[in-house]
TITOR-797367 format. One line per field, with one value per residue (C-alpha): x, y, z; residue number from 1. Coordinates in Angstrom, 3 decimals. Each point is the difference from the previous one (the first is absolute). Example, Ala and Ser with C-alpha at 12.3 -4.5 7.8 and 13.67 -1.06 7.14 Angstrom:
px = 12.300,1.370
py = -4.500,3.440
pz = 7.800,-0.660
n = 1,2
***
This chain:
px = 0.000,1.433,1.182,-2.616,1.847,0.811,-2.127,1.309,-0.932,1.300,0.131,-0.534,1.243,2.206,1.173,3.096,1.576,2.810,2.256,3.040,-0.251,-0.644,0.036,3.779,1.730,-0.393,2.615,3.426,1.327,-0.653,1.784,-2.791,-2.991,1.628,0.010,-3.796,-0.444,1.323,-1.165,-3.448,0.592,0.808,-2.767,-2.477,1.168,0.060,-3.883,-1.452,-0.869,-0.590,1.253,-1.913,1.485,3.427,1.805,2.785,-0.178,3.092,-2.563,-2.938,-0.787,-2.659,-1.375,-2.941,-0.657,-2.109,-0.286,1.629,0.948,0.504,-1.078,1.302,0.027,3.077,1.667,0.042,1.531,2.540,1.013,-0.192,1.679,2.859,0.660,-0.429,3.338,1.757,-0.007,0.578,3.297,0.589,-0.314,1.402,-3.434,-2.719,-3.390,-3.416,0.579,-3.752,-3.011,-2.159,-2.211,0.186,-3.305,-1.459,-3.706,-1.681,-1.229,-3.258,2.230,-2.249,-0.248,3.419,2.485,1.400,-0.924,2.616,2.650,0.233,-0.414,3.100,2.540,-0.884,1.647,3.513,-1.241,-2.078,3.004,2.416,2.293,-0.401,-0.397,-2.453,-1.955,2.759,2.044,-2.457,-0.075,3.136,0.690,1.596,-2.378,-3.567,-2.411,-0.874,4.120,-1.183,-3.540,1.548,2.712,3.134,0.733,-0.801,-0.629,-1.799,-2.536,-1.992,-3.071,0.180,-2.282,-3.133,0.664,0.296,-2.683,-1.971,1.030,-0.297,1.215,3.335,2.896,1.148,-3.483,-0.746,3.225,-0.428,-3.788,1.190,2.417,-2.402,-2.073,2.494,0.896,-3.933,0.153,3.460,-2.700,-1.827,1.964,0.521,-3.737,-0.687,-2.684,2.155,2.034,-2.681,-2.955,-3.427,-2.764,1.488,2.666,-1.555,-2.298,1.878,-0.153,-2.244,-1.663,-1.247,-0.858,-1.954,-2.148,-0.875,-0.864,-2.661,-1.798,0.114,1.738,1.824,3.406,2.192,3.773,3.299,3.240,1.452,-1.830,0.150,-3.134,-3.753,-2.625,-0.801,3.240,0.793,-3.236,1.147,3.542,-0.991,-2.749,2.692,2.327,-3.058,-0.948,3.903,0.151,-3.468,1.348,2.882,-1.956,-1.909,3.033,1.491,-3.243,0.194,3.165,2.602,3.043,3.819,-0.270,-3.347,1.169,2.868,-2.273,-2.281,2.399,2.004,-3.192,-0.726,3.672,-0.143,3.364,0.418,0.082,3.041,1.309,-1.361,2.017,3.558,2.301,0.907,-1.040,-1.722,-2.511,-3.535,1.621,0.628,-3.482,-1.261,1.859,-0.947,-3.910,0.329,1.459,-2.449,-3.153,1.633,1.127,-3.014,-2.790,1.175,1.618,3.105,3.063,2.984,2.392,-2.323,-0.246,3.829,0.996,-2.541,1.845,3.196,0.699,0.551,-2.473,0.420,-0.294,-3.150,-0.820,0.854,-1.947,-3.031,0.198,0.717,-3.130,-2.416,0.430,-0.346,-3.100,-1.398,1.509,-1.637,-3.230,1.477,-2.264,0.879,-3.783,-1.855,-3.280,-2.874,2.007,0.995
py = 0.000,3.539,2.041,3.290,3.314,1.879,2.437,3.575,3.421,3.481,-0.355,-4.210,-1.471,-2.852,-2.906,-1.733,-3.367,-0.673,-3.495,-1.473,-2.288,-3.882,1.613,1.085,2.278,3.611,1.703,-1.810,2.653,3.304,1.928,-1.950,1.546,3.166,0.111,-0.867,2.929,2.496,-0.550,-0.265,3.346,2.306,-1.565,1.024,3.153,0.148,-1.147,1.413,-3.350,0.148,-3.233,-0.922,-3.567,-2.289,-2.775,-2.052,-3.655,-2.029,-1.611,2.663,3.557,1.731,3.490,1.762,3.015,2.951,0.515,3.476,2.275,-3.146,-3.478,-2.858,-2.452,2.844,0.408,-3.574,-0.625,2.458,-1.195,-3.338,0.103,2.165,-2.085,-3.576,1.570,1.335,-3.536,-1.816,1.933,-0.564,-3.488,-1.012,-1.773,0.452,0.127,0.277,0.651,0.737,-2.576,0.796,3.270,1.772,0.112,3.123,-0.227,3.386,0.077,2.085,2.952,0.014,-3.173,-1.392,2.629,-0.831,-3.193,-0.288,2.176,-2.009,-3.769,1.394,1.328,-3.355,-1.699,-0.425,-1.209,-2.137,-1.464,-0.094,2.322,1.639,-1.831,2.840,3.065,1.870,-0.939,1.004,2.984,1.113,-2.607,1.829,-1.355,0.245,2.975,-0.159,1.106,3.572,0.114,-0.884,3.397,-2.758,0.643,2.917,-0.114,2.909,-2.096,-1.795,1.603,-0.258,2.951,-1.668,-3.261,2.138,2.125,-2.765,-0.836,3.129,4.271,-0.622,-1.652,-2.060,-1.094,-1.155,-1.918,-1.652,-1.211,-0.875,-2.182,-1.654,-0.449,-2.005,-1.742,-1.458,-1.085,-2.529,-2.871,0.468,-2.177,0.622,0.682,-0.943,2.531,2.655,-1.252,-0.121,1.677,-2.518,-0.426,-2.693,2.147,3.429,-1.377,-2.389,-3.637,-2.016,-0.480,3.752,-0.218,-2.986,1.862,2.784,-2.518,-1.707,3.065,0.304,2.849,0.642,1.427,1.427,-1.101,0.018,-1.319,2.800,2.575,-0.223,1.430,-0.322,-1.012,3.967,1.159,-3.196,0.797,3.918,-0.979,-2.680,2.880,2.391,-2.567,-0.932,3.751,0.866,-3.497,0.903,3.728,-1.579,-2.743,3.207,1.830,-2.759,-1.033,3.876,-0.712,1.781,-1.200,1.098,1.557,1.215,1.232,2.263,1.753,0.801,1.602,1.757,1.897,0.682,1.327,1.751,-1.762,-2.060,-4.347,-0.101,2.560,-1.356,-3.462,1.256,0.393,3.227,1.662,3.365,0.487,-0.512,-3.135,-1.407,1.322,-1.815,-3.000,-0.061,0.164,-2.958,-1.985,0.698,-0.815,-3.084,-1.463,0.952,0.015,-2.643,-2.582,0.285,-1.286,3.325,-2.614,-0.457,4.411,0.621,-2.345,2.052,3.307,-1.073,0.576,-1.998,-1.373,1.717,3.115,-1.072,-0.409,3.827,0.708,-1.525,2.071,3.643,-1.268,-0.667,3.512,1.706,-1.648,0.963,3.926,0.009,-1.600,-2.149,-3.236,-2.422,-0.303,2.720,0.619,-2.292,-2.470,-2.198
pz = 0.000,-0.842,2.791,0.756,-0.580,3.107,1.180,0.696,0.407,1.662,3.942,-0.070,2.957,-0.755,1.507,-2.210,0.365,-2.057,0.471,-0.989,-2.889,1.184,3.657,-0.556,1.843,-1.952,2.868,0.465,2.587,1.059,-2.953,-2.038,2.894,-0.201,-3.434,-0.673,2.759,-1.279,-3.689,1.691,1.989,-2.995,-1.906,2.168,0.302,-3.091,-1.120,3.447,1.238,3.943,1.255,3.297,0.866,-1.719,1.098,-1.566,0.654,-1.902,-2.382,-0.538,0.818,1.074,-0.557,0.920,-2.405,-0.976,-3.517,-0.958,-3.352,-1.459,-0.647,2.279,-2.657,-1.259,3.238,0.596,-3.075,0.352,3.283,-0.997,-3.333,1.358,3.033,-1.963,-2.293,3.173,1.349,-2.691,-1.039,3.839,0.230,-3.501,-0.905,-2.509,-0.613,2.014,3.688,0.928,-0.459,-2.509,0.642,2.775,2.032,0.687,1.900,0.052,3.685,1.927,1.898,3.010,2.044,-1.819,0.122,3.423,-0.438,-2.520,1.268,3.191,-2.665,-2.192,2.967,1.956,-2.753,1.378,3.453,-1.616,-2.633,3.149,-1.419,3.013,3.573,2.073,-0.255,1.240,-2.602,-2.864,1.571,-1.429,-3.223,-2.874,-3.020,1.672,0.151,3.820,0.949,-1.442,1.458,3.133,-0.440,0.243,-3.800,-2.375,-3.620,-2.414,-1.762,2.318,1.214,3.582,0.793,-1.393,1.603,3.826,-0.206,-0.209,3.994,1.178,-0.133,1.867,-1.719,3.307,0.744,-3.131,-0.783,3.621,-1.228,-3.402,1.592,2.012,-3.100,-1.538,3.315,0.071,-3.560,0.884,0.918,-3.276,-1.666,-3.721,-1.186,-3.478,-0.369,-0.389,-2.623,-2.521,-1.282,-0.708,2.471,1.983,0.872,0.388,2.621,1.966,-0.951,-1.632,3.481,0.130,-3.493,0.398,2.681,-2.123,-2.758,2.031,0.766,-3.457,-0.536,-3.412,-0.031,-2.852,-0.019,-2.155,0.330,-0.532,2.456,4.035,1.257,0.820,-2.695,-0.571,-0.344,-2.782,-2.046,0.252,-1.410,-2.804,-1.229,-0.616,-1.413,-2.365,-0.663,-0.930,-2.307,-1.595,-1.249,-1.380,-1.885,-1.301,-1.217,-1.673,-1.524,-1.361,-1.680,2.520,-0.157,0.517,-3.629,0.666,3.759,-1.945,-2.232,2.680,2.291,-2.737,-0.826,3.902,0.380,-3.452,-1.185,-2.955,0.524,-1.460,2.260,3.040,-0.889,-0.828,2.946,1.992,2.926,-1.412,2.658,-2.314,-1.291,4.131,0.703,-2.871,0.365,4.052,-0.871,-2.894,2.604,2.881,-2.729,-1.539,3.232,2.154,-2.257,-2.749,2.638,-2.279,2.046,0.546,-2.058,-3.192,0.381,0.825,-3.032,-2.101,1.101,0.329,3.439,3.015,2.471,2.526,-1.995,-1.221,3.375,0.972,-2.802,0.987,3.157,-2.195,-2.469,3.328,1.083,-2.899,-0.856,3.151,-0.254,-3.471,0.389,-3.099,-1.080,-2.091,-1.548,-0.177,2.276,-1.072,-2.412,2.818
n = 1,2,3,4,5,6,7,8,9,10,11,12,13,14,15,16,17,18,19,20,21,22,23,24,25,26,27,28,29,30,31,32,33,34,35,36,37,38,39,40,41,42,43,44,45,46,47,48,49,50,51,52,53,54,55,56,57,58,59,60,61,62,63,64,65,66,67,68,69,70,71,72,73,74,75,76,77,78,79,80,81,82,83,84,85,86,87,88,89,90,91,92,93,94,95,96,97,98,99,100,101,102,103,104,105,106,107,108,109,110,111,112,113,114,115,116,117,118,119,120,121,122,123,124,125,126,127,128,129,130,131,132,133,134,135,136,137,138,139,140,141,142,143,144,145,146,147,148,149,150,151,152,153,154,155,156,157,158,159,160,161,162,163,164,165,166,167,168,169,170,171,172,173,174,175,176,177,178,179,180,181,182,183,184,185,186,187,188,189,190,191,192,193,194,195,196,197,198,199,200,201,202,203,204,205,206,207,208,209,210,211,212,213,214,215,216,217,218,219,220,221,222,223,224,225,226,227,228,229,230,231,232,233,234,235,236,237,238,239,240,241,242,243,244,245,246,247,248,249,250,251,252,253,254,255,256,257,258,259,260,261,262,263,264,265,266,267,268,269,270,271,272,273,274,275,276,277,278,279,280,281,282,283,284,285,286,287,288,289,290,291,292,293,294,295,296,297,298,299,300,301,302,303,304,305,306,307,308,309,310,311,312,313,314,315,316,317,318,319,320,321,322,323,324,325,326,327,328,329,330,331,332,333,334,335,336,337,338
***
């Protein structure tokens, strides 16, 4: 059976899993965690991703994120990609180093935010990488160390993850602690390391419940969350899908997408396609990106190969082409086509 697409959209929380290929180790030593830190520090810098939970386990890692200026199917690529070459040069060895696709379950903020946060940093303890609480407390490659004020770093929210247990910075690191010290017993719960309905509401035994009083629920694998917040999701998945069915069915294309935006930006195709960086050919260029990526589904490779640039460029340009089709009012259809 095909794999569903991943589902994203601006502000998404995120919870991502990402192992070792055949359970292998993906971090030989701490150059190799340091490594995968830092690249994952400037990239989210970089994208404005807030980071709310991470934690390096030899074999997988985990990372609880808020989608930002950009996508996180293209920050996790870039991290990925660039660390995957890192070690490889490293280590003298080729090919994959991660299994498969990364998996990336859009989660309900509300009821699983801390949830997660205290799932992900309990990793370690968990893996026995480290022995006790204490000890947690101040591990280099875990999240918790710099919610707890033992370590500092400039890219991981902290201040959202506190104000949620209270005003005062002391007080609320002392109850986030003891958070995290009442979830040790929980074991490794399943349920929040997957989206579907057995997962979002407990066990099959809590699901059974609900299915006697016959009571219908909505779930996906790929969404954490109650039955509401699911149907909400897969609508706006369905809507977004729909509109792009429509445009394609209109005949818009990359060709099509060119001639379109050349006539918004009053600059000729041709123009808009050779290289330089005269500013109405980068504004141009920006909002054919934004449209064919966001509104076609085409991937930032298929568009950078078109233009001749890099991805990540194509990337940057997605971001320049958001904004100034929301300074402009810019549409890619006029009202009442569509």
């Amino acid at each position: 059976m095909p794999r569903k697409a991943r589902i994203d959209a601006p502000g998404a929380l995120h919870h991502i899993i990402c192992r070792g290929i055949e359970r292998r180790r993906i971090f030989q030593d701490d150059t190799d965690r340091d490594n995968f830190v830092d690249r994952l520090g400037k990239i989210l810098i970089e994208t404005s991703t807030p980071c709310f939970a991470w934690a390096l386990i030899p074999n997988h890692v985990h990372l609880l994120l808020r989608r930002g200026k950009v996508s996180i199917a293209t920050v996790m690529k870039r991290l990925l990609t660039g660390y995957v070459v890192t070690f490889n040069r490293r280590h003298k060895r080729h090919g994959h180093l991660f299994q498969n696709r990364y998996k990336s379950i859009l989660c309900q903020e509300d009821p699983y935010l801390l949830e997660l946060v205290r799932y992900i940093h309990l990793n370690p303890l968990r893996a026995k990488i480290v022995k006790t609480l204490k000890g947690l407390d101040s591990y280099s490659y875990c999240g918790h160390s710099i919610l707890m004020g033992k370590r500092k770093n400039d890219w991981q929210d902290i201040n959202k993850v506190l104000s949620l247990f209270g005003t005062r910075v002391s007080s609320a690191r002392k109850h986030y602690r003891s958070f995290v010290e009442k979830g040790v017993a929980q074991g490794k719960r399943p349920e929040l390391t997957g989206g579907g309905l057995v997962r979002s509401f407990g066990g099959w035994s809590a699901l059974k419940s609900l299915r006697k009083g016959r009571i219908h629920l909505k779930g996906d694998e790929r969404i954490l969350g109650d039955s509401d917040f699911v149907q909400w999701v897969l609508e706006a998945e369905d809507e977004k899908m729909e509109r792009r069915y429509r445009l394609k069915a209109q005949g818009y294309d990359l060709d099509k997408l060119i001639r379109r935006v050349a006539e918004l930006c009053d600059i000729e195709p041709r123009d808009l396609m050779a290289p330089g960086k005269q500013p109405r050919r980068v504004r141009a260029r920006g909002l054919l990106c934004y449209w064919a990526v966001k509104e076609l589904g085409i991937s930032g490779t298929t568009v950078a190969k078109k233009l001749g640039i890099t991805q990540p460029a194509a990337s940057k340009a997605v971001q320049r082409g958001e904004k100034l089709s929301l300074d402009n009012n810019f549409r890619l259809v006029k009202e009442g086509i569509l």
